[in-house]
LOVEX-675920 format. One line per 3 residues: number of its first residue (from 0); their letters; for each residue x, y, z of C-alpha. Coordinates in steps of 0.25 Angstrom, whole numbers, plus 5000, padded with zeros to 4 digits. Layout:
N
NUM> a> X:Y:Z  ...
# end
This chain:
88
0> xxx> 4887:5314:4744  4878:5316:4753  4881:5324:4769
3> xxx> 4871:5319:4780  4871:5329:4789  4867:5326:4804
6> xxx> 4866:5335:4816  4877:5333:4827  4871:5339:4839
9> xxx> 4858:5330:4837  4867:5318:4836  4864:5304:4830
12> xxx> 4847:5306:4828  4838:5295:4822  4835:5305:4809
15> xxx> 4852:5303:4806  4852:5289:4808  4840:5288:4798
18> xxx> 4845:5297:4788  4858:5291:4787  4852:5278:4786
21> xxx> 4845:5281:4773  4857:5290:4767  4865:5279:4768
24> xxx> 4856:5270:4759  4861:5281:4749  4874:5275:4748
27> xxx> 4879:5290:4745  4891:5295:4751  4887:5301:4764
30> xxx> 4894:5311:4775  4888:5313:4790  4889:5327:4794
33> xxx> 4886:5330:4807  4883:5344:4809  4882:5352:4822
36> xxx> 4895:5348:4829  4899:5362:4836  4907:5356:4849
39> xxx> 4904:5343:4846  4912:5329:4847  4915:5326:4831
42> xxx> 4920:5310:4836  4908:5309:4846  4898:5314:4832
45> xxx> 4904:5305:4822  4903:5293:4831  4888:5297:4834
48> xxx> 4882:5297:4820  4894:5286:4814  4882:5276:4815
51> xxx> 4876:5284:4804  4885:5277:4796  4892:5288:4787
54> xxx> 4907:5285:4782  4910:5301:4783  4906:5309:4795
57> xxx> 4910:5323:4799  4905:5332:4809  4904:5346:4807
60> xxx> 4897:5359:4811  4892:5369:4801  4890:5378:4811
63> xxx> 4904:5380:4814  4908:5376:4802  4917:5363:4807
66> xxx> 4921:5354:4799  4913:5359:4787  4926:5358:4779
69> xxx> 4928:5345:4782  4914:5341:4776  4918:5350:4763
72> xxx> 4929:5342:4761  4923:5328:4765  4914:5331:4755
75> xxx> 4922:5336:4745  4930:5323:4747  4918:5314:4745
78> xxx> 4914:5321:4733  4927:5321:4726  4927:5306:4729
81> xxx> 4912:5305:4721  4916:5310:4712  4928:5303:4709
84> xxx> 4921:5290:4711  4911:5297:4698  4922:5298:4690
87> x> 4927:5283:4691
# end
């Protein structure tokens, strides 16, 4: 699993679009975390980096500590579902 983390106050930049690009070629199973949200629209964020391309996406901030536990268990999820797949 791998997390690409991007930075919400800056918005969509040219570096994300380019990293994204090449970890998609990894055919890993990838989350978009947008950090840096404090006060910010989650619907308006998600819309702005959905052309990245990543099936999950979740806006948090680590700051505050929002959301964080929604990236633990999305996480977990995806890890239990790995290594379920390992098993088969």
């Amino acid at each position: 699993m791998l997390l690409f983390v991007v930075d919400g106050r800056e918005g969509l930049t040219n570096s994300d679009q380019e990293i994204a690009q090449r970890l998609r070629k990894k055919n890993k199973n990838m989350v978009l975390v947008i950090n840096k949200t404090e006060g910010m629209d989650d619907q308006g964020l998600a819309s702005d980096f959905y052309a990245l391309g990543f099936k999950d996406t979740l806006s948090v901030s680590a700051l505050r500590g929002d959301h964080c536990q929604s990236l633990v268990d999305l996480i977990s999820e995806s890890l239990t579902r790995e290594s379920s797949n390992l098993r088969d």
